[in-house]
C-alpha positions as CSV (number, residue, x, y, z in Angstrom):
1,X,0.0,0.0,0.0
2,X,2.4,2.7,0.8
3,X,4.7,1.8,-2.4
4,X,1.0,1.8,-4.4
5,X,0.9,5.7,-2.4
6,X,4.5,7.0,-3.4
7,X,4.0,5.9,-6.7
8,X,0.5,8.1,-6.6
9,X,2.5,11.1,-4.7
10,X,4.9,10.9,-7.3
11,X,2.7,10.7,-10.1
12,X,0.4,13.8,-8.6
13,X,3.2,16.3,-8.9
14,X,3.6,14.9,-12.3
15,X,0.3,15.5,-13.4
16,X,0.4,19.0,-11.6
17,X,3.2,20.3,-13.6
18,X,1.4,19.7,-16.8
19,X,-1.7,21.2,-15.1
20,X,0.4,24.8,-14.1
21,X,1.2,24.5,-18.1
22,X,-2.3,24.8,-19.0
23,X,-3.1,27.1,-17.0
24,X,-0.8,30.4,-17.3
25,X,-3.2,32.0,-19.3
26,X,-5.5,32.5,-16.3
27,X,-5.4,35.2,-13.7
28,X,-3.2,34.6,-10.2
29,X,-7.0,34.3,-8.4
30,X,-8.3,31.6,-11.0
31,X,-4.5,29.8,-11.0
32,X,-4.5,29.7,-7.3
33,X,-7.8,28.4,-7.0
34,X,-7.3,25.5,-9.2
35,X,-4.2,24.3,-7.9
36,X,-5.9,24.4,-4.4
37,X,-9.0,22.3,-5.7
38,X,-6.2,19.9,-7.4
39,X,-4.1,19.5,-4.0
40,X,-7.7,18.9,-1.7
41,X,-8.8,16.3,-4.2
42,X,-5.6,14.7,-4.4
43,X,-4.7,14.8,-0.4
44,X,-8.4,13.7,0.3
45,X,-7.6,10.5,-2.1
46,X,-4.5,9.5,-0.8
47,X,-6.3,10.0,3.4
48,X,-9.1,7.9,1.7
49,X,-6.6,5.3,0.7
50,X,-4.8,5.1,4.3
51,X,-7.9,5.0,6.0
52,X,-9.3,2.3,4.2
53,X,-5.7,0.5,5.2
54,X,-5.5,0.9,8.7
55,X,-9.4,1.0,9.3
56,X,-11.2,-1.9,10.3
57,X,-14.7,-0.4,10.2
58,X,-13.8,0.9,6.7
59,X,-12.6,-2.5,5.8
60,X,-16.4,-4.0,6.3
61,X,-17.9,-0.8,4.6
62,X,-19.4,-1.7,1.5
63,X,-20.3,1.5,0.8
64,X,-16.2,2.7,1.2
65,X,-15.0,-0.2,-1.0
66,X,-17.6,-0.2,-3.4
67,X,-18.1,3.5,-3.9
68,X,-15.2,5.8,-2.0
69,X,-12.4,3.2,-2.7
70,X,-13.1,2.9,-6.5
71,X,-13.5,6.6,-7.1
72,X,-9.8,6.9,-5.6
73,X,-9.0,4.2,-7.7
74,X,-10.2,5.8,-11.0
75,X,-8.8,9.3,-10.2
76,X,-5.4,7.5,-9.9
77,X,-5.8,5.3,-13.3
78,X,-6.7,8.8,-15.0
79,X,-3.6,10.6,-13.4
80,X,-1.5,7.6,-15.2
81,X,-3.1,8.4,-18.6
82,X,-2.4,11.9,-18.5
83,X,1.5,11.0,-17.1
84,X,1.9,9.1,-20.2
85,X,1.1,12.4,-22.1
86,X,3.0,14.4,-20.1
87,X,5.5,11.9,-20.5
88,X,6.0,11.9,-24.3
89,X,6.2,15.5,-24.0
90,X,8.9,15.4,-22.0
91,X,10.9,12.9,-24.3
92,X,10.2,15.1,-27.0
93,X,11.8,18.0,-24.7
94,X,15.1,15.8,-23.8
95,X,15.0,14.8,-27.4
96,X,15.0,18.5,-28.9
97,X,17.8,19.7,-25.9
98,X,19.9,16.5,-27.5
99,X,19.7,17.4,-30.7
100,X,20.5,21.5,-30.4
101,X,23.8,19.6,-28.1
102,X,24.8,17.7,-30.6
103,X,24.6,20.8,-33.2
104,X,26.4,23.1,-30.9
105,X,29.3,23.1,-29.0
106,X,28.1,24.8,-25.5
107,X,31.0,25.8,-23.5
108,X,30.6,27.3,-20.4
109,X,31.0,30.8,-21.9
110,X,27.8,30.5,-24.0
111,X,25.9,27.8,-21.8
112,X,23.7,30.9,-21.7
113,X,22.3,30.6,-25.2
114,X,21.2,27.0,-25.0
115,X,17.3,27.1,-25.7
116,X,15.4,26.5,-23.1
117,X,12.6,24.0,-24.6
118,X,9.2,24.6,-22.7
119,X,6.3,22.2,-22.1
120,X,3.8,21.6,-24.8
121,X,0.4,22.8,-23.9
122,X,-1.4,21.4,-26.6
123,X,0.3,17.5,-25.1
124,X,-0.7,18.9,-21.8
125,X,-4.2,19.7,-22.5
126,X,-4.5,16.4,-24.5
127,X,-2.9,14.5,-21.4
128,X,-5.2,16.0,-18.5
129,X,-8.5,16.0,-21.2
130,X,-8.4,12.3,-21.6
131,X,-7.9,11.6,-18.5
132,X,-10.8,14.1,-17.3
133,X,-12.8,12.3,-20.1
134,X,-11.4,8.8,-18.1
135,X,-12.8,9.5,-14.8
136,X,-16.4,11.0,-15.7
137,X,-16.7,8.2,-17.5
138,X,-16.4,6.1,-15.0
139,X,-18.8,7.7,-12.7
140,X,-21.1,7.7,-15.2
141,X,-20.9,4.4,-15.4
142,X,-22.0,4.0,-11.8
143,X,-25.5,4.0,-13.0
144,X,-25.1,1.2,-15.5
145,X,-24.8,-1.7,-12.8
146,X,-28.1,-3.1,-12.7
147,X,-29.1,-2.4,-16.9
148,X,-29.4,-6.0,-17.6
149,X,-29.2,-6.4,-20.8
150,X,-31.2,-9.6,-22.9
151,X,-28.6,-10.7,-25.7
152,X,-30.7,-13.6,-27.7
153,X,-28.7,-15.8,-30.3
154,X,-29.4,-18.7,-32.1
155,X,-26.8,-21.6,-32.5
156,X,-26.6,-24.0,-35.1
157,X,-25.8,-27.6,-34.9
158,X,-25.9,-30.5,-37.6
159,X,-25.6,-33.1,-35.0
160,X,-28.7,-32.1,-32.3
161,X,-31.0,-34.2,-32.3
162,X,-34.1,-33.1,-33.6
163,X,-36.4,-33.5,-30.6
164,X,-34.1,-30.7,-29.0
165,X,-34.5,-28.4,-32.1
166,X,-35.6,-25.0,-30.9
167,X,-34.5,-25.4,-27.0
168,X,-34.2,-22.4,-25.3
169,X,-31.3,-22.1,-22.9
170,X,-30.9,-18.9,-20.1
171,X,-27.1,-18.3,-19.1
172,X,-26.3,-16.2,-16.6
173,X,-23.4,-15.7,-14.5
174,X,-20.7,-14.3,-12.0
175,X,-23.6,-13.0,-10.1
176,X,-21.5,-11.6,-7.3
177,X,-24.2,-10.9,-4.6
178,X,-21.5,-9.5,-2.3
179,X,-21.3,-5.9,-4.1
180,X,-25.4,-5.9,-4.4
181,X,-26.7,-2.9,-2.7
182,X,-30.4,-2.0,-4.7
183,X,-32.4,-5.2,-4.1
184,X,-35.6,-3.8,-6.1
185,X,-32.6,-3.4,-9.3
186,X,-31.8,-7.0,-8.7
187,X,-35.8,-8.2,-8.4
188,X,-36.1,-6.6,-11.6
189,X,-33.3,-8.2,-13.6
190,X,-34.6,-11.7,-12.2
191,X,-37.9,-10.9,-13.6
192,X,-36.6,-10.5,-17.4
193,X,-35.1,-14.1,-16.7
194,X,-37.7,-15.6,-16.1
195,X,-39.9,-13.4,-19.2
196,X,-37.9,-15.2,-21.6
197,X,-39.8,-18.5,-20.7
198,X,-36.1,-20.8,-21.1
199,X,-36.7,-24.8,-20.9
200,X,-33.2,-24.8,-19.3
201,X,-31.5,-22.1,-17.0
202,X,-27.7,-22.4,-16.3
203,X,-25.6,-20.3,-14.2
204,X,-21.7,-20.4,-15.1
205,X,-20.2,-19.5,-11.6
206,X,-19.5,-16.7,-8.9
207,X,-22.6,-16.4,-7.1
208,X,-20.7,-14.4,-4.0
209,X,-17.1,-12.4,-3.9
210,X,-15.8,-14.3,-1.0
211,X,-18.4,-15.3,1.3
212,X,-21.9,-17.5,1.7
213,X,-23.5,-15.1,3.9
214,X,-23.4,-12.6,1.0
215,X,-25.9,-14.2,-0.3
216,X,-28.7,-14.1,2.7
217,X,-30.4,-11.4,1.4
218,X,-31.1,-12.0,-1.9
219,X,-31.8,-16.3,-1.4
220,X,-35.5,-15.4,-1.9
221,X,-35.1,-13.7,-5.2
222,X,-32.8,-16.1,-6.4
223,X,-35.3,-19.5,-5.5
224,X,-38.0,-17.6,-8.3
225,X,-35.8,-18.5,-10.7
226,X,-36.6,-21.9,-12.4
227,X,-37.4,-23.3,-15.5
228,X,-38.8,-27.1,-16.7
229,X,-35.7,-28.4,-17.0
230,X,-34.2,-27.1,-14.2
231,X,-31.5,-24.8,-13.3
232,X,-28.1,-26.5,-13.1
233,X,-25.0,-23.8,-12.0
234,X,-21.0,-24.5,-11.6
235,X,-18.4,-22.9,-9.1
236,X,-16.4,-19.8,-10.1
237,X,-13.1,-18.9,-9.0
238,X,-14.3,-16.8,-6.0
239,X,-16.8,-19.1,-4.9
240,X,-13.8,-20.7,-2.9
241,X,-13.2,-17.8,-0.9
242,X,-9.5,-18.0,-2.0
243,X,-9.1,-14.3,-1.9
244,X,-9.9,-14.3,2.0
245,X,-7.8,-14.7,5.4
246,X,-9.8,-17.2,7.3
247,X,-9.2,-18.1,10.6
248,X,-8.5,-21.5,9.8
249,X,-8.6,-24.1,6.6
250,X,-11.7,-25.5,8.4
251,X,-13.3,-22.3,8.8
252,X,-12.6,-21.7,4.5
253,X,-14.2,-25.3,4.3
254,X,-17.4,-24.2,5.9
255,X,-18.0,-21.8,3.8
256,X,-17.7,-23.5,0.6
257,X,-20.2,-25.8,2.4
258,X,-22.9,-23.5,3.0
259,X,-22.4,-22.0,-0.2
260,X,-23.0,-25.0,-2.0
261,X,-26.1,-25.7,0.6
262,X,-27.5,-22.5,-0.7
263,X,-27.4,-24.0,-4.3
264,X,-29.4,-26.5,-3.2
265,X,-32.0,-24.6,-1.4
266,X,-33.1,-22.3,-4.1
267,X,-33.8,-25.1,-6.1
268,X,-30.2,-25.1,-8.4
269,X,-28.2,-28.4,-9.3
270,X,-24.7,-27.8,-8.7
271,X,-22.8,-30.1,-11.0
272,X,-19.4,-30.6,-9.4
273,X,-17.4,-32.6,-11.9
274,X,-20.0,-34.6,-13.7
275,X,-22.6,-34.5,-16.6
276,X,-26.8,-35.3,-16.6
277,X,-28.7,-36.1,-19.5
278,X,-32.0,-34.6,-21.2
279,X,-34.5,-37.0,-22.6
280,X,-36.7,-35.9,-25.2
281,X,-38.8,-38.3,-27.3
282,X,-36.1,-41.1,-27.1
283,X,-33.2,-38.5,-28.0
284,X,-30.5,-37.6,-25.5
285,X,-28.1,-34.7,-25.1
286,X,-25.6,-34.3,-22.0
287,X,-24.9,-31.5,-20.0
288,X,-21.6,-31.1,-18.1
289,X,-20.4,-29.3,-15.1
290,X,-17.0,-28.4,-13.6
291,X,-15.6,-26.5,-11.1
292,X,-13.3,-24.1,-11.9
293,X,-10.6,-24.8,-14.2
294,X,-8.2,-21.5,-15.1
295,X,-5.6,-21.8,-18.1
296,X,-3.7,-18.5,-16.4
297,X,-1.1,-19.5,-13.7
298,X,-2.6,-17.6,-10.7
299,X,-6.1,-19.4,-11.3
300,X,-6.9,-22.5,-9.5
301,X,-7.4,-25.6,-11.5
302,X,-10.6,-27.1,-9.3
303,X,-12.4,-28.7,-12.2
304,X,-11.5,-32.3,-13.5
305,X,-13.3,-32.7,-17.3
306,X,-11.4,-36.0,-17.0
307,X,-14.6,-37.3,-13.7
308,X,-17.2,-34.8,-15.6
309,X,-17.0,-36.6,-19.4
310,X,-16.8,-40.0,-18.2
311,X,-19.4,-41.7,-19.3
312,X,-21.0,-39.1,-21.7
313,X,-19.2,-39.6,-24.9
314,X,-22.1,-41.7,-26.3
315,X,-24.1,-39.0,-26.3
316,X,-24.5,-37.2,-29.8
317,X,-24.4,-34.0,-28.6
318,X,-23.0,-31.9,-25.1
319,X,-23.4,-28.8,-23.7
320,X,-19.7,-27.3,-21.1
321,X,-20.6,-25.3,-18.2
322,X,-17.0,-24.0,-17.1
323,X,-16.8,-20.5,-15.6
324,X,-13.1,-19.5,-17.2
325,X,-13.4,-19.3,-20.6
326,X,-8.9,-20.2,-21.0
327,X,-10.4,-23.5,-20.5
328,X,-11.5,-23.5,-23.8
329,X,-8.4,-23.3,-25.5
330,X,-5.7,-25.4,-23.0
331,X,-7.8,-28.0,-22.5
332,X,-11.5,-28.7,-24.3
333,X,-10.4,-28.1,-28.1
334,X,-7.5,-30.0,-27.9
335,X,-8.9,-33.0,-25.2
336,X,-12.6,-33.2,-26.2
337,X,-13.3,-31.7,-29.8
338,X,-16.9,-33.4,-29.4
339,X,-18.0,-30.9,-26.5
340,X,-20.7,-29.1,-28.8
341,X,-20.9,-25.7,-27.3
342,X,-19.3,-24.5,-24.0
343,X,-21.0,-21.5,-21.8
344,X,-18.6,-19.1,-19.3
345,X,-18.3,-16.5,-18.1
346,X,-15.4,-14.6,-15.5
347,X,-14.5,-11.7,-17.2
348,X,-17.0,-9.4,-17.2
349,X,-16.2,-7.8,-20.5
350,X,-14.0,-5.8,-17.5
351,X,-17.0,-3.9,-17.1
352,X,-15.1,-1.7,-19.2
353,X,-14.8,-1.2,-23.5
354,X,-16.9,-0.8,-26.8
355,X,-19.4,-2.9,-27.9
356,X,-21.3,-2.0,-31.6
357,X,-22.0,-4.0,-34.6
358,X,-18.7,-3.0,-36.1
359,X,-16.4,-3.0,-33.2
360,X,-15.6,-4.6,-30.5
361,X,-12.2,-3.7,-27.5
362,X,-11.8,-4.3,-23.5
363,X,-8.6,-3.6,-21.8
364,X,-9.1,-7.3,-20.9
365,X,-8.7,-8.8,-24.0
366,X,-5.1,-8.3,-23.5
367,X,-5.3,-11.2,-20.9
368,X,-8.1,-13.4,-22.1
369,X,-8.3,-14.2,-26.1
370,X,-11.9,-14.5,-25.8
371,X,-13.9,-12.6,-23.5
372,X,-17.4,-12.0,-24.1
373,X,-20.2,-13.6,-26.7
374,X,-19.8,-15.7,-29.3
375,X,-16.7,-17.5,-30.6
376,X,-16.1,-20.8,-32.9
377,X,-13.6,-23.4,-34.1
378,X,-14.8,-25.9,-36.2
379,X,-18.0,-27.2,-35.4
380,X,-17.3,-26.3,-31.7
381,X,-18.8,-23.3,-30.1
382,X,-18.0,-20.8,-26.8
383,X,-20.1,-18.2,-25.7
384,X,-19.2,-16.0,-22.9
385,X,-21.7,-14.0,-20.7
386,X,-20.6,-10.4,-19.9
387,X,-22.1,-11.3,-16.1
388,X,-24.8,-10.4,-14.2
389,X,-23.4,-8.6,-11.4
390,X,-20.1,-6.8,-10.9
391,X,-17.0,-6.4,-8.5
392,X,-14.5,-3.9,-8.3
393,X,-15.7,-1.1,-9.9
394,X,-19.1,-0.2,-9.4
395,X,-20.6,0.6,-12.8
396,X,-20.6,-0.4,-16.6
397,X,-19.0,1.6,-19.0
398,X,-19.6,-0.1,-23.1
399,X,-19.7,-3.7,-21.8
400,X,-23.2,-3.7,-20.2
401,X,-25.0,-6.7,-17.9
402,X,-26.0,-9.2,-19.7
403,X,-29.1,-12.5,-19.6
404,X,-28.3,-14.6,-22.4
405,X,-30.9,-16.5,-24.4
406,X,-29.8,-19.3,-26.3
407,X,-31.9,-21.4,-28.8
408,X,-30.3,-24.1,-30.4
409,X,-31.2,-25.0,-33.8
């Protein structure tokens, strides 16, 4: 924390000197009064940010870390933006100085006449503009959290069998109950699920951020969710409260435990390593489950295809619930080409990019090759929900909630 807070002291006078650029047009009243709002704004972050450190009560604030915390968060990721403006100017500066050097001999007689190379106001304004542009953004995006969004596709297969022709499949996922604070928002984003009338509903991991009791307030919403079929959900990769200190490895147990109980009482199968089968008219597909499985080194590799497919290669046609969509790649294409179509989820879409017919970008796609909708190789499929919820930052900015419907054809 306090190297994360030298870096941001540093990186504030940075930014300020770019800022005094900018402004010498103004008058000494106007001048003084910006750089005063700049150093209040900037010394009120960086208190925020030690509080939060040191405080317990802060610590347990939802309100802090979802709101306060992330708002000091996105004033320091638009500082950074504007640095690396500020920063190409000042190449440009060193850059010029060099060049005059290397065309003049200075001697300490005319030292005098080397040019003295000021800062570019127009890389300035550019600098502190997009990374104004950066942070309202952001808060506007504050508002976008609960505008679930229905995306509806339909996926063609030559090999499903016919009695299954026109099933309708809900996906929705990474839930993340923990950073739910409008429960009437929530109500009404579990109502379009259940509008679109699915056969099958499946969830693809993260109900909670850390913790089962996270999810006592919102159980009752959650248990209206059903469908004919059934609604069958996986485990994500903070369902196992990995990202805690607990007391003890018993206590992290317990908490899986009743996490997975509260699968089970609002009415969802949690598949755990293994497939079921769907029986229409004498035709069977198979649906599999895992826990989580992430290609990336710092992601735990839970799931076990090897326990979940046994058994349910004789079935013409399967259906991958796996919550990290890596999975895909290291392990599904090249170990089970005859998984059909595979649902995930985990990224969010980073909550965070562009989304229009023509054009499609996330900061996150930098990690994760595929990270939100529709992808194929061959004849297999991978379709990735932008999540229901959201953690970290609280908002959408481009990259909007999402309920997936899915109708097989």
């Amino acid at each position: 924390m306090f190297i994360i807070l030298g870096i941001a002291v540093l990186v504030d006078f940075y930014v300020f000197a770019g800022l005094k650029t900018i402004i010498q047009p103004l008058t000494d009243r106007q001048k003084l009064f910006i750089q005063i709002g700049y150093w209040t704004i900037s010394i009120l972050a960086i208190a925020g940010a030690l509080s939060f450190d040191i405080s317990p009560a802060l610590q347990g604030s939802k309100n802090f870390k979802t709101y306060i915390f992330s708002l000091i968060l996105g004033l320091f990721i638009s500082k950074i933006i504007c640095t690396v403006f500020l920063l190409i100017d000042d190449i440009r500066r060193i850059l010029t100085y060099g060049f005059f050097k290397i065309g003049h001999t200075i001697s300490p007689e005319n030292i005098s006449s080397a040019p003295s190379i000021s800062r570019s106001v127009f890389l300035s304004w550019l600098g502190i503009a997009i990374g104004g542009t950066l942070f309202g953004t952001m808060m506007f995006g504050f508002k976008n959290k609960y505008n679930y969004q229905v995306r509806k596709i339909k996926l063609k297969f030559d090999n499903l069998p016919l009695a299954f022709k026109g099933l309708k499949i809900v996906q929705i996922s990474d839930i993340h109950s923990g950073s739910f604070q409008d429960k009437k928002a929530v109500e009404a984003g579990i109502k379009k699920v259940l509008q679109q009338n699915a056969d099958l509903i499946l969830f693809t991991g993260d109900l909670v951020n850390d913790r089962h009791d996270e999810m006592h307030d919102y159980i009752d919403i959650f248990s209206t969710v059903k469908a004919p079929m059934g609604v069958y959900s996986t485990l994500g990769n903070h369902d196992y409260g990995d990202y805690v200190r607990w007391d003890s490895d018993d206590a992290k147990k317990e908490n899986l435990d009743k996490l997975k109980a509260i699968h089970a009482q609002m009415g969802w199968k949690l598949m755990m390593n293994e497939h079921v089968t769907f029986n229409r008219n004498g035709e069977e597909i198979a649906l599999l489950g895992i826990e989580n499985w992430g290609a990336k080194g710092h992601f735990p590799k839970y799931g076990s295809m090897e326990k979940a497919y046994k058994g349910a290669d004789k079935y013409p046609f399967k259906i991958l619930m796996s919550h990290d969509p890596s999975h895909w790649d290291a392990e599904v294409k090249v170990k089970y080409p005859d998984i059909d179509l595979m649902l995930a989820g985990h990224t969010h879409g980073m909550q965070f990019g562009i989304e229009n017919p023509y054009f499609k970008w996330s900061p996150v796609q930098w990690m994760y090759h595929q990270w939100a909708g529709l992808y194929e190789d061959k004849k297999q499929k991978l379709y990735i929900n932008r999540g229901f919820g959201f953690i970290g930052y609280p908002g959408r900015v481009g990259i909007l909630p999402e309920i997936t419907v899915i109708e097989l054809v």
